[in-house]
Every structure is written in C-alpha cells, then in structure tokens.
Steps between C-alpha positions, in 0.01 A plus 500: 500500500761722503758446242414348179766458259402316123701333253819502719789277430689405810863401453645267556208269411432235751420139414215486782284786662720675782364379857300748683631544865224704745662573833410659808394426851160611583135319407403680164826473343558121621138415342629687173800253510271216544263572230744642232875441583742217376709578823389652783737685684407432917648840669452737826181687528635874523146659586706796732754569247744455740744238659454480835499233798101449428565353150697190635210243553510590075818274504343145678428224356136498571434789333676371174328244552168668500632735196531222308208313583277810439687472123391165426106584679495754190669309266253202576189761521579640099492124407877488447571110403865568448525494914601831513781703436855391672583740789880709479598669879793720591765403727550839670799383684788286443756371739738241366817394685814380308680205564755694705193632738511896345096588450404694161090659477347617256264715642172714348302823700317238701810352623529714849135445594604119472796464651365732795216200539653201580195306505407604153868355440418172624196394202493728191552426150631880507820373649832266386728453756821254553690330280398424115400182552287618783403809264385191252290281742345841642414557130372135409296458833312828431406365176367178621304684775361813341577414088733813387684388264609829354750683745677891482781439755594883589663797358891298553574265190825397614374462843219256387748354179601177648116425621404551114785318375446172717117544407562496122762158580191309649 
C-alpha cells in the first residue's frame, strides 16, 4: 500500500523467490510473522523505547517460548499447512573462552542489561557463553527446545568465527 513499483528488474536474478523474514517481539507483529513470514524473527518487546532493568523477563525462556508459540497459533489460524515459518533469534551476548582460559564477547546494546541480571544469564537463547563447543551445544539444545534454526550471533565476527566455522564442519 505504500510503494508500488512495476516492471522492475531486480539484479542479480534469483533462482527462487527471496525468503520473507518478519521480526519483532510484541503480539501484532509476531501474528504478522505467523501468517505471512518464511522466518520469523523471535526478539525483545521494546514497548518503552528504552533498555532498562524492567525489560529483562524479555530475555527468559518462557517468554520465547510463548513468542513463538503465539507465531505458530497465527500461522495455524491463516490455515498455513507449510507448519509455519522457521524462527531466527539474536544472540545479544557472546562469551567464549579460548583454550588458554582468555574470554572474548561479542556484545550488542542489550548486553549490560544482561550481564547486570544474572538470572536472565542462567536460561536465554539471548546468551552464548563458555567455550565453542559449549557455544555449539547451547546453540543445538535451543533448537531442539524452541526450533530456531536461523541464528545472528552479535555485532563481533571474529569473536563468534570459530562457533560458525565448527557449525559449517558438522
């Protein structure tokens, strides 16, 4: 409704229509995502604006959880048959120890607010910590409980390097 463009020729030219990702954390956008979106992208409701210590219960489990099954309520409710689009989170912070002990992060804007909440700390998808292999299992057991297969690991690509590049060996 508010751009319209005709007769365009998008280069390159792909073989297969471009997924749409819809991402966002609160109910109307999540039920957009389930009706319409290849991926839905599971994120922090940010109703104030601001980051603050009343946006960490955002981070739990439970409530992406709830994001996600809120998705696949609308996804079911517009008759979807393909199950739904897959579901892509953020890993907002990083912490990933070396063989010789030294930590590296990669860290995002909510990174503070999470580190300053230790029990957020303890059962988020939002957060890597330890060593790759660690990293990996933290990775693979979020995607057995919750389904995201699609992942942004933080702002740091060397940081979060070796976690891709053991990933893409498997």
């Amino acid at each position: 409704p508010h751009y319209q463009l005709d007769e365009l020729e998008g280069l390159p030219r792909t073989a297969r229509p471009l997924p749409l990702l819809i991402g966002g954390g609160g109910p109307r956008i999540l039920a957009l995502a389930g009706r319409r979106a290849d991926i839905a992208g599971i994120h922090p409701t940010l109703r104030s604006g601001r980051i603050g210590p009343k946006l960490a219960p955002e981070f739990s489990a439970e409530r992406y959880e709830s994001k996600i099954a809120q998705v696949r309520r609308s996804a079911a409710a517009a008759g979807r048959t393909d199950g739904g689009p897959e579901l892509q989170a953020t890993v907002y912070l990083t912490m990933i120890q070396d063989s010789h002990g030294e930590v590296r992060s990669s860290r995002s804007s909510f990174s503070d607010l999470i580190a300053d909440q230790p029990d957020v700390l303890a059962d988020t998808p939002a957060v890597l910590s330890g060593t790759v292999d660690d990293c990996i299992e933290q990775l693979v057991g979020w995607r057995e409980q919750l389904g995201i297969s699609y992942w942004h690991l933080g702002p740091d690509i060397e940081a979060v390097a070796p976690i891709v590049a053991k990933l893409a060996g498997t």
